[in-house]
C-alpha positions in Angstrom: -24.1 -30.4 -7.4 -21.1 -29.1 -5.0 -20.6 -31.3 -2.0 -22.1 -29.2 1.2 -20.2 -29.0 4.2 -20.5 -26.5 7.2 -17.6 -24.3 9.3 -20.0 -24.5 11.8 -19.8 -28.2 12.5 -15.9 -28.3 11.9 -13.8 -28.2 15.8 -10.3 -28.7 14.0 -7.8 -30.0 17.0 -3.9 -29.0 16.2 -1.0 -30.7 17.4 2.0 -28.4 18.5 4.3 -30.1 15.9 1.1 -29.3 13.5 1.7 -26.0 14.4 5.0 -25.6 14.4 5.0 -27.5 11.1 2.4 -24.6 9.3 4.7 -22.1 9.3 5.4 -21.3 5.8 3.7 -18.9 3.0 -0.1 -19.5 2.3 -0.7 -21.1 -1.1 -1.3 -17.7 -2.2 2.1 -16.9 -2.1 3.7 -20.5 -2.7 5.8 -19.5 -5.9 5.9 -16.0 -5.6 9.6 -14.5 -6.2 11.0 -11.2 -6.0 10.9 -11.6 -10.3 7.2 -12.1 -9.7 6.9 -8.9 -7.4 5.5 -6.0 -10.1 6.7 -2.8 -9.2 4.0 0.0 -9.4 6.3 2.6 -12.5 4.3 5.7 -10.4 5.8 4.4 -7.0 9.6 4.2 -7.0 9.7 3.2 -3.6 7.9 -0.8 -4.9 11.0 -0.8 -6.6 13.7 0.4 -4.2 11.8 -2.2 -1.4 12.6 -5.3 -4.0 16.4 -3.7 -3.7 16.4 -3.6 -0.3 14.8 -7.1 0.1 17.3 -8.5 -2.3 20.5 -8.0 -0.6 19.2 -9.0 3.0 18.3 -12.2 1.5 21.8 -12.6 0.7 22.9 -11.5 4.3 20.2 -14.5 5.6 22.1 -17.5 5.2 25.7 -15.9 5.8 27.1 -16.9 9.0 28.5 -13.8 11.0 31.9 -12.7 10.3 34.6 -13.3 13.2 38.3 -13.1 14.0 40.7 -11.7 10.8 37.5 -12.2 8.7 35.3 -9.5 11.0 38.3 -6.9 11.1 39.4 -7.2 7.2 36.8 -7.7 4.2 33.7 -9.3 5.2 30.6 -7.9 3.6 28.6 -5.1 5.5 26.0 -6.7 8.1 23.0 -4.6 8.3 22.8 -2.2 11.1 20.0 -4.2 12.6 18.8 -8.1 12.5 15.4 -6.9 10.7 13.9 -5.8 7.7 10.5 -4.2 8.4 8.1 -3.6 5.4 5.9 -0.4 5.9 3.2 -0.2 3.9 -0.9 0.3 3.5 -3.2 -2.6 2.9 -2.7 -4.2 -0.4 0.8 -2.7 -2.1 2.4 -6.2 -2.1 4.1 -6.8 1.2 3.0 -10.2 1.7 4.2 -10.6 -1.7 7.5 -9.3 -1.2 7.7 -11.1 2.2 7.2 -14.3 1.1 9.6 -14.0 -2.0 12.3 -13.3 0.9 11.1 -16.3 2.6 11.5 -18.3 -1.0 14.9 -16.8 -1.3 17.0 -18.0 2.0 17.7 -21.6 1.8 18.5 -22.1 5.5 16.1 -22.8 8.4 12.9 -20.5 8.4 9.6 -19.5 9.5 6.7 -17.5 8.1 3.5 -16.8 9.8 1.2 -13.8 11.0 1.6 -12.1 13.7 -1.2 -13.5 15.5 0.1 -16.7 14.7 3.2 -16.2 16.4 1.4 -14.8 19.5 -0.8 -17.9 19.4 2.9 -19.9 19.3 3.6 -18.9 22.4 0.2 -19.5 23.9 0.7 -23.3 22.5 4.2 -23.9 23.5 4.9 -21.2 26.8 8.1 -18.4 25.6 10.8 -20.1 26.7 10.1 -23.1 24.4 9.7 -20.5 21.3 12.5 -19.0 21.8 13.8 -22.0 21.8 12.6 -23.5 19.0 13.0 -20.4 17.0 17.0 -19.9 17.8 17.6 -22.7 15.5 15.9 -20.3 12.3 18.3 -18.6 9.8 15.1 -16.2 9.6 11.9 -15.6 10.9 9.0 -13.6 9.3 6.1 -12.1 10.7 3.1 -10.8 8.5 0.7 -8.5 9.4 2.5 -7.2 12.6 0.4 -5.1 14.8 0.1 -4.8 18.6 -3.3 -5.2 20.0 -3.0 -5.2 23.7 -0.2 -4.2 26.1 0.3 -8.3 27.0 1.2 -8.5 22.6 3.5 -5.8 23.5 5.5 -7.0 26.3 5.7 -10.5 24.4 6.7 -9.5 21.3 9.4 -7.0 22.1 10.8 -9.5 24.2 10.6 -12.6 21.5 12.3 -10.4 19.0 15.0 -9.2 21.2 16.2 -12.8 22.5 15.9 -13.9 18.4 17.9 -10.9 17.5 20.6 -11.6 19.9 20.4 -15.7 19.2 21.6 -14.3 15.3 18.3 -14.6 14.1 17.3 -12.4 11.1 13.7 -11.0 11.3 11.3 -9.8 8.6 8.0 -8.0 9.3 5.3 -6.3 7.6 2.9 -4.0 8.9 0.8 -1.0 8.3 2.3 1.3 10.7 5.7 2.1 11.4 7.6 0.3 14.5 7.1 3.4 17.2 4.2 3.9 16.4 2.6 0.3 17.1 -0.1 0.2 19.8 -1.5 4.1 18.7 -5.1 4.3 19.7 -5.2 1.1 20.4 -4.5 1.0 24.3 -2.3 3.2 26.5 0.5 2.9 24.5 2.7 5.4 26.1 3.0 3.4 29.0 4.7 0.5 26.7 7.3 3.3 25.0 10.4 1.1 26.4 8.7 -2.4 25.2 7.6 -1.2 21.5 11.1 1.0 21.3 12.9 -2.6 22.0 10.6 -3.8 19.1 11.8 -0.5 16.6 15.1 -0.8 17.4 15.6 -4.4 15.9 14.1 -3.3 12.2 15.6 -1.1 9.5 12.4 0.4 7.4 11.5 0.1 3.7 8.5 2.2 2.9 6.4 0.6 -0.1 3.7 3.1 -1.3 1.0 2.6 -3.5 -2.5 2.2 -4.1 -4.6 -0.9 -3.1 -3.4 -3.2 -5.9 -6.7 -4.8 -5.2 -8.7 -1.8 -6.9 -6.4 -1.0 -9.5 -8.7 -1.0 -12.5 -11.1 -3.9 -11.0 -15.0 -3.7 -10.6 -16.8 -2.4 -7.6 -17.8 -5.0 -5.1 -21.1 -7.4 -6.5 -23.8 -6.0 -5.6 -25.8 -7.5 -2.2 -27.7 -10.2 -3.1 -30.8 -11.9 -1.4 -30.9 -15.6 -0.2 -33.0 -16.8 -3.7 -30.0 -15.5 -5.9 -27.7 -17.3 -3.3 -29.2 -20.5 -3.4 -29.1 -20.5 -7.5 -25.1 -19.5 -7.0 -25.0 -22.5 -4.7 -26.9 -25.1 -6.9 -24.9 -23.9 -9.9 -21.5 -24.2 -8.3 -19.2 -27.1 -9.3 -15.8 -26.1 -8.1 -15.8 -29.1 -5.3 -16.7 -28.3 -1.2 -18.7 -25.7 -0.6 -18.9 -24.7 2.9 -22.5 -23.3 3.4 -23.3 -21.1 6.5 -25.9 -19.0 8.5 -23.3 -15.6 8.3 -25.0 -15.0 12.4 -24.2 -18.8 13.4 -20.8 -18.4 11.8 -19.8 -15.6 13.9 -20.7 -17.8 17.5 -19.0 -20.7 16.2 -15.7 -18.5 15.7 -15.7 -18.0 19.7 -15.5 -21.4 20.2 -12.6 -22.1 17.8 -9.2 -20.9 18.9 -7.6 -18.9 15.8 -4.5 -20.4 15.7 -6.8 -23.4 14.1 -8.4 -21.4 11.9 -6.2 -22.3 8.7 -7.4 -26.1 9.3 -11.3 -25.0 9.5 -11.0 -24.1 6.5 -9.2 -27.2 4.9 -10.3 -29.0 2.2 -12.9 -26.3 1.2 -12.5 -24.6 -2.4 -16.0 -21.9 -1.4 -18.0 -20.4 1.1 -21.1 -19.4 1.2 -22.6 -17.5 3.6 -26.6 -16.9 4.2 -27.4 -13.3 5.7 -24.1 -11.1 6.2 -24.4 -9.0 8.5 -22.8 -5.5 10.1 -21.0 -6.7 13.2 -21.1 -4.4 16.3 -18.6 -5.8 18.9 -15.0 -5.2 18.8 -13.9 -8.5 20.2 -16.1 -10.6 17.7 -14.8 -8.2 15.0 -11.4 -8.9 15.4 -11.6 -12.2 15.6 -13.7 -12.7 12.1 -10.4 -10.4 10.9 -8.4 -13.4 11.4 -10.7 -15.9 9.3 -10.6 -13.1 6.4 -6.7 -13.5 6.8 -6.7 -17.2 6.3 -9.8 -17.5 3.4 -7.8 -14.8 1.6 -4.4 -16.9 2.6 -6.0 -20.3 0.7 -8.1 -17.7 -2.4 -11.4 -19.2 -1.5 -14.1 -17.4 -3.3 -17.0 -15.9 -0.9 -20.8 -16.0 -2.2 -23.4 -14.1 0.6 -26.5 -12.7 0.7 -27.2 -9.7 2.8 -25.1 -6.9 3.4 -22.3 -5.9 1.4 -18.5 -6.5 2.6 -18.4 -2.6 2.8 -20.8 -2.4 5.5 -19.1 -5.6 7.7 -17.6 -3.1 10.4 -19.6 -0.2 11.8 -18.5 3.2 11.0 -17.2 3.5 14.7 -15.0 0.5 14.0 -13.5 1.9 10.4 -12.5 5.2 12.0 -10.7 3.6 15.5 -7.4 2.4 16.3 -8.0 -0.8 14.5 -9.3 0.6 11.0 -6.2 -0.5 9.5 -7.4 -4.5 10.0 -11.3 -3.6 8.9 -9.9 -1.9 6.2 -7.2 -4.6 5.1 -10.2 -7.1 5.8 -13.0 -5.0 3.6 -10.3 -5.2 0.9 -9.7 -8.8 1.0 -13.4 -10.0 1.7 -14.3 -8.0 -1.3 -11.4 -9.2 -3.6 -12.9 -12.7 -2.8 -16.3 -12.1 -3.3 -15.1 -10.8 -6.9 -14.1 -14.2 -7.1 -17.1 -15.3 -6.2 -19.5 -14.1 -8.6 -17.4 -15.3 -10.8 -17.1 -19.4 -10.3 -20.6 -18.7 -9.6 -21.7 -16.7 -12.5 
């Protein structure tokens, strides 16, 4: 019998120097390396991104040339402090950022976006910036603006970074200028999110959802009999069993940046009665707990509806399909993972 625990009852409290200390890849991506990074043949541009992530890793840890040694011989610098990975949902830039991260050797940060946002929130800008001066490189997954506060912020945390010497590393799945489309009144932000573009060189990675490349469709729904059985028959460890509707108001009261350590210590969730969500805010914020289950590969088992049908069709055609789509992909991928260590 698995040992039952419940998200619901967990209110994780995080230190600042707990915070500041989780900045690293997910165990996900814990030995990843560029070697381990699998090029898609039919996508040259997989390829060409390892090439270009290759020799800024070598510029990471170089100090900046000066005197005789800036005017005769010293290797290129990039044109700009960053490397930004454009790229759908699922072609390997988390891979590839993370394998940058493995390669520098110097002092260095890797966390979401929201994480980084959240950063601030815990330790006020000034005190990010500082800390973050000290970092040979920072990276920042997932990178998408949500609001115009996210945009002022950002834009000006990169900027003082990129003049401090610090080199930068994002992902994202839409290009620099373009951040903030359909999401608010982005053209009133051109100067903040142009201050963002103009720290980052692009490398476009194509490709297909590696994620659906010659897996099975998504389990089909089952009901809460058929869950139960999964549950009694799973023996993988701590099983965090939830009410999916309970789940969702317990989120609110759980800042995200402590998301990561809800979910300590559990190997499975299961969750009773999934359900389509309706409001944008709650929506968003269950993105950020599909992040971090996907972060640690913890397998999903529900009843109810299918991952497919977790956002309205409003929601998958709005300025913030990209995340419900990303999300979809993930939830699904785990609740492959499911039926199997269930099965």
């Amino acid at each position: 019998m698995p040992v039952i625990e419940h998200l619901t009852q967990r209110s994780p409290k995080v230190s600042v120097d707990e915070l500041l200390g989780g900045f690293y890849p997910s165990p996900r991506f814990g030995e990843v390396s560029f070697d381990t990074y699998r090029p898609d043949p039919q996508q040259p541009s997989q390829a060409a991104a390892v090439t270009t992530l290759r020799e800024f890793a070598g510029t990471v840890d170089e100090p900046s040339p000066s005197g005789l040694r800036k005017l005769f011989g010293a290797r290129k610098a990039p044109s700009r402090a960053g490397i930004y990975l454009d790229g759908g949902f699922g072609v390997g830039k988390t891979h590839l950022l993370a394998s940058l991260w493995h390669a520098s050797s110097g002092k260095k940060s890797f966390g979401t976006f929201v994480e980084y946002t959240n950063l601030v929130g815990a330790l006020t800008f000034r005190k990010t910036v500082e800390a973050l001066s000290d970092y040979s490189l920072v990276c920042i997954d997932e990178f998408e603006l949500d609001d115009p506060g996210d945009t002022v912020l950002m834009s000006r945390l990169m900027r003082e970074l990129a003049d401090a010497g610090v080199k930068l590393a994002a992902t994202s799945n839409t290009l620099p200028g373009s951040l903030g489309d359909g999401r608010f009144a982005a053209e009133d932000f051109q100067r903040e999110i142009q201050v963002l573009a103009d720290q980052f060189d692009v490398a476009r990675i194509d490709g297909e959802d590696y994620r659906h490349r010659g897996l099975p469709q998504a389990p089909d729904a089952m009901d809460d009999a058929a869950l139960r059985d999964r549950i009694d028959s799973f023996a993988g460890g701590v099983l965090a069993e939830d009410d999916f509707s309970e789940l969702v108001a317990h989120l609110a009261d759980v800042h995200p940046s402590r998301y990561r350590q809800l979910l300590d210590g559990v190997d499975a969730v299961a969750w009773h009665g999934v359900e389509t969500i309706t409001e944008q805010s709650v929506a968003l914020r269950f993105v950020v707990l599909a992040d971090r289950l996907y972060d640690r590969d913890v397998p999903i088992m529900a009843s109810g509806t299918t991952f497919d049908q977790l956002f309205t069709e409003e929601m998958m055609h709005g300025g913030y399909m990209k995340k419900y789509y990303r999300a979809v992909s993930r939830l699904t991928a785990l609740a492959r993972q499911g039926s199997e260590v269930a099965g």
